[in-house]
matplotlib code that plots the C-alpha trace (Angstrom):
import matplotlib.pyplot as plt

x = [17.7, 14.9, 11.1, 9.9, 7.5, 3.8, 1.3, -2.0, -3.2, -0.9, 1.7, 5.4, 5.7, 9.1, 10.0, 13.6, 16.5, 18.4, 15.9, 13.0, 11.5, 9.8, 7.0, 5.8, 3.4, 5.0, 6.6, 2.9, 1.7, 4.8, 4.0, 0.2, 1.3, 3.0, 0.0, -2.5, -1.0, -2.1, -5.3, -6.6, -4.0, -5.1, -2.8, -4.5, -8.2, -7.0, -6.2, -9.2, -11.1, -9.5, -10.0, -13.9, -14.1, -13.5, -16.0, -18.5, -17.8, -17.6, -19.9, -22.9, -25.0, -26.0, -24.6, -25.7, -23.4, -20.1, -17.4, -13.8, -11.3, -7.9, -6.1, -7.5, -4.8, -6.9, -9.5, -6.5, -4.9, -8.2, -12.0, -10.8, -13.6, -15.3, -18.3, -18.4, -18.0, -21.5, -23.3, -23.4, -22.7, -24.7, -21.6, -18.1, -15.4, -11.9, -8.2, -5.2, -1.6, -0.9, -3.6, -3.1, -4.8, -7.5, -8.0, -8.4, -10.4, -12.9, -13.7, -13.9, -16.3, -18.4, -20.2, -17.3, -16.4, -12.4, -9.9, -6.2, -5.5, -2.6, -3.8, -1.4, -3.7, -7.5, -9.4, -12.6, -14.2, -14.2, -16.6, -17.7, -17.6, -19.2, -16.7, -12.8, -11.4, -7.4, -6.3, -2.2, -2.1, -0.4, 2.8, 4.1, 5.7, 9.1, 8.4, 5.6, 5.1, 3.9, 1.7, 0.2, -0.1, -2.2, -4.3, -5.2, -6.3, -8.7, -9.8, -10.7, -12.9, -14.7, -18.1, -18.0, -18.8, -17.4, -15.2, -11.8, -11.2, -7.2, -4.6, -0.8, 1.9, 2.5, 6.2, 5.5, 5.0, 9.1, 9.4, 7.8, 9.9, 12.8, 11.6, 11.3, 15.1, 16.5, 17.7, 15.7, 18.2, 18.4, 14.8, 14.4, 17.5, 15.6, 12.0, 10.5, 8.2, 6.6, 6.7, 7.8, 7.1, 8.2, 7.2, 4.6, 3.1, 2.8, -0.2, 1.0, 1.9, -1.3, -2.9, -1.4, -1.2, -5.1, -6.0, -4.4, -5.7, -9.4, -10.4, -11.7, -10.3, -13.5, -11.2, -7.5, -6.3, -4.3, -5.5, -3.9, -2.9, -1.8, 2.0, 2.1, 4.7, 3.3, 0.1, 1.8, 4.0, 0.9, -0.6, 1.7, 1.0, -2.9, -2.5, -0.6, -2.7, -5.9, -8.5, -11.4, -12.3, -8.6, -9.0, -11.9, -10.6, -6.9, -8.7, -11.3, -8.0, -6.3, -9.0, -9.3, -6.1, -7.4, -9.3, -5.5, -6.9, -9.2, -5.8, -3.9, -0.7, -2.8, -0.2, 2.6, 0.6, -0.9, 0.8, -1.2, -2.5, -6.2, -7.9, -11.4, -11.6, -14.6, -14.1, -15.2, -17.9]
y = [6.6, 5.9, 6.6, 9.7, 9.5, 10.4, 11.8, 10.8, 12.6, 11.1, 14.4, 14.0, 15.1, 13.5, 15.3, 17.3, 14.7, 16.8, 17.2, 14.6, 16.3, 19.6, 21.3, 22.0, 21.0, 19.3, 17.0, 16.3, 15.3, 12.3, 11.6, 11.2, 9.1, 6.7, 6.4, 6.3, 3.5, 1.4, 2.7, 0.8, 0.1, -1.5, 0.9, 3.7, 2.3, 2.3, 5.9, 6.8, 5.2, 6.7, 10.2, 9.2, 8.7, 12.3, 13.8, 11.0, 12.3, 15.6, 17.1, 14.3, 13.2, 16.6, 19.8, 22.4, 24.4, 24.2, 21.9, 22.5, 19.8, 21.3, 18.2, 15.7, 13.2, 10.6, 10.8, 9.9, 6.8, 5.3, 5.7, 9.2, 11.5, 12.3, 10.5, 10.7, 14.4, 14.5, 12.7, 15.7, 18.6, 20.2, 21.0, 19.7, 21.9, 20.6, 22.1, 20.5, 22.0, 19.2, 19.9, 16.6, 15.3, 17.6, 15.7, 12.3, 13.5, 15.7, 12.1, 9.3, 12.3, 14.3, 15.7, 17.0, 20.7, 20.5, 23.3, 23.8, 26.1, 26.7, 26.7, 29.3, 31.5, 30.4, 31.5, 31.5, 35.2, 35.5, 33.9, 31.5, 28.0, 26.2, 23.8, 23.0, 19.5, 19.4, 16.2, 16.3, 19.0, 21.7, 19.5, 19.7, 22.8, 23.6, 26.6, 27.2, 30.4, 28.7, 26.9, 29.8, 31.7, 28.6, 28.8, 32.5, 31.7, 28.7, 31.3, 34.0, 31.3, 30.1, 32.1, 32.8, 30.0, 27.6, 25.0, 23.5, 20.4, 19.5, 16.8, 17.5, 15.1, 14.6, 15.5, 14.2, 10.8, 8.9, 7.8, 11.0, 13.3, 11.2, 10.5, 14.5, 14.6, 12.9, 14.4, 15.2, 13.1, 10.2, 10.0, 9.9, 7.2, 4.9, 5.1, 5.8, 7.9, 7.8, 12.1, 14.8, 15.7, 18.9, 21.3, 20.8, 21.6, 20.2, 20.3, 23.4, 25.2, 23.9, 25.7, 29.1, 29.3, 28.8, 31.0, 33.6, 33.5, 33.8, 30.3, 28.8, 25.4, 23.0, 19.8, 19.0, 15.1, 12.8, 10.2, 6.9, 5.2, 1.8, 1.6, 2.9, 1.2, -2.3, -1.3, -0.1, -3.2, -5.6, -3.7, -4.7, -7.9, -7.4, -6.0, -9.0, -11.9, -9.4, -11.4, -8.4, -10.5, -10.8, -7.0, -5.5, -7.9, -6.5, -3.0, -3.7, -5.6, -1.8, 0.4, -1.4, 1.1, 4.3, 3.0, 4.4, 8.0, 7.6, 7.5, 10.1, 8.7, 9.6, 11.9, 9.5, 7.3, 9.1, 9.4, 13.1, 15.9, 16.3, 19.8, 20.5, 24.8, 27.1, 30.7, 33.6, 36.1]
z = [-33.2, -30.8, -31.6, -30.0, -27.1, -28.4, -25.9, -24.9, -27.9, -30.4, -30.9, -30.3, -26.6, -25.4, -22.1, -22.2, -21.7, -19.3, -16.7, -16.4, -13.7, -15.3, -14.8, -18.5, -20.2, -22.7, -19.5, -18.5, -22.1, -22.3, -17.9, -19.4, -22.3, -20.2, -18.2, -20.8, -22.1, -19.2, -17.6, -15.1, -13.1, -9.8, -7.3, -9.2, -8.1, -4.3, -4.9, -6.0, -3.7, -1.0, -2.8, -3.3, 0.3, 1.2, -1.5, 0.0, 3.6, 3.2, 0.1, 0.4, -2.1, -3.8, -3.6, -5.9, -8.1, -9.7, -9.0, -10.3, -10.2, -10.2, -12.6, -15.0, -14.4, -12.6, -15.3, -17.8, -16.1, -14.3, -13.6, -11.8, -10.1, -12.7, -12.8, -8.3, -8.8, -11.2, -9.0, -6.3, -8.4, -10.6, -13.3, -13.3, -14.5, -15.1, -15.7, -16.8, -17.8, -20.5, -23.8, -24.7, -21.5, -21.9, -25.4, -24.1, -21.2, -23.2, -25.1, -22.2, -19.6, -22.5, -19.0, -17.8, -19.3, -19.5, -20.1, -20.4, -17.3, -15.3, -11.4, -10.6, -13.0, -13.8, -16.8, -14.6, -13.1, -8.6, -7.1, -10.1, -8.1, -5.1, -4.5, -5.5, -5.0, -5.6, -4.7, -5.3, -7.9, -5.5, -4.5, -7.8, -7.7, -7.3, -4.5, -2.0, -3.4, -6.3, -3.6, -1.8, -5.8, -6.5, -3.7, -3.9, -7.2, -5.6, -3.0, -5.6, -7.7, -4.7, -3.7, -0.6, 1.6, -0.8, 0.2, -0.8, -0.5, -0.9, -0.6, -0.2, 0.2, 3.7, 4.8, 8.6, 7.0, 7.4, 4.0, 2.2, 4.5, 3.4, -0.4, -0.7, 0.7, -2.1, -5.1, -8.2, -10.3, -8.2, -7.4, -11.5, -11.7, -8.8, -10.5, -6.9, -8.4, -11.4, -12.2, -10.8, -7.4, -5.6, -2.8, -0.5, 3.2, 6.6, 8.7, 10.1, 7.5, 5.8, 8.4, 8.2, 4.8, 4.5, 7.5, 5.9, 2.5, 3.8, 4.4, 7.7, 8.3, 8.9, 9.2, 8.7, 8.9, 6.9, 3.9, 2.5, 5.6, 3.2, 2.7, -0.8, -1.9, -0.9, -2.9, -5.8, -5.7, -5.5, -8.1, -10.4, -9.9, -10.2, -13.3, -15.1, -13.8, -15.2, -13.0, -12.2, -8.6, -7.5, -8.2, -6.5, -3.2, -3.4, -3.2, -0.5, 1.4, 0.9, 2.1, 5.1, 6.3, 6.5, 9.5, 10.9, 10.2, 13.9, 16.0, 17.2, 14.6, 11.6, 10.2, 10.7, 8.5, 6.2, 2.6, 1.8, 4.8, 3.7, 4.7, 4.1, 4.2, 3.4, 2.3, 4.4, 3.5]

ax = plt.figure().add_subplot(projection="3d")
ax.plot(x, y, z, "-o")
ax.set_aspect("equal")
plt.show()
């Protein structure tokens, strides 16, 4: 008999057996485990460098305010956005489905106020926040509807002229359009990904769906231009030889791509479509 999985917090959290790709958050407590396990993984420091690029471009040094983050899951398996998201914001506020990575995150970012929230239904009253940043929470749901539910629910918490800043995986990129072809049970044999991924939106419907909810689109483009599975294969590598220099140059070497987001191919390149929306009055 094999040990059961324990998650981030130290609780048996195995994930079903008969479908590895859920959306509980018992699944997310044995994803965060895994992770958790080995922080600091160098693909994971491209990523959120990349992400730390769009808060630096388009919130600034200070904003005042609240800031929600709508997942903790870079704050479990890296550095995360934590710490970028204090500098400009006068409180940081984040959710997460899985308690147990609310747990560890509570511990490592004491600044940071973390809940257990489902985005799809936030414990926080209208208007409450000055800013949301979702970076690749959204496309983990089985059904756009869950999408759009999830941004209404970013839209009510935002006070009017807020602004939402969120990352989707990007469908018009070849090898996520095919990736998201592929069957959940083959993508889980292969280990293409390491969790679950699900619906998501184009620019388009990006767009539309935002328009419609009450949100003013102030930019829409396309972020990661590195081929991600070259980074994530290289990290790999990074990671056993454990030399910090080799590190920090194999991340500067990677950031050097999304230079690709000034042409006019920026969404055939880009892993995620970025948008950068403000709510109406």
């Amino acid at each position: 008999m094999t040990e059961p999985t324990r998650d981030v917090a130290g609780r048996d959290s195995r994930a079903s057996e008969t479908d590895s790709f859920e959306t509980s958050p018992e699944y997310w407590d044995s994803v965060g485990a895994a992770w958790h396990a080995r922080p600091q993984r160098a693909w994971r420091v491209v990523s959120d460098r990349v992400n730390v690029r769009l808060i630096d471009r388009w919130f600034g040094t200070r904003v005042e305010g609240k800031v929600l983050k709508t997942d903790l899951f870079d704050e479990v398996v890296g550095g995360g956005l934590a710490d970028r998201l204090a500098a400009s914001f006068d409180q940081v506020v984040g959710i997460d489905i899985s308690p147990a990575v609310v747990e560890v995150v509570r511990q490592r970012h004491p600044h940071l106020q973390a809940e257990v929230a489902d985005v799809r239904e936030l414990p926080f009253a209208d208007g409450s926040f000055s800013a949301v940043v979702s970076n690749s929470t959204l496309d983990h749901f089985d059904r756009t509807d869950d999408i759009e539910r999830a941004l209404g629910e970013l839209h009510r918490v935002l006070a009017p002229g807020g602004r939402l800043l969120v990352t989707f995986d990007n469908p018009g990129n070849p090898i996520v359009g095919l990736r998201n072809t592929l069957p959940r049970k083959v993508l889980a044999a292969s280990r293409m990904v390491p969790y679950a991924v699900g619906a998501t939106l184009d620019r388009s419907g990006l767009d539309r769906t935002l328009d419609r909810l009450g949100f003013d689109i102030v930019a829409l483009s396309a972020c990661w231009h590195s081929p991600r599975f070259l980074v994530v294969l290289g990290g790999h590598g990074i990671d056993r030889l454990g030399w910090p220099w080799l590190r920090r140059a194999y991340t500067r070497a990677w950031s050097w791509f999304e230079v690709l987001e000034r042409l006019p191919t920026r969404f055939l390149t880009g892993h995620f479509v970025v948008a950068l929306a403000e709510k109406r009055p």
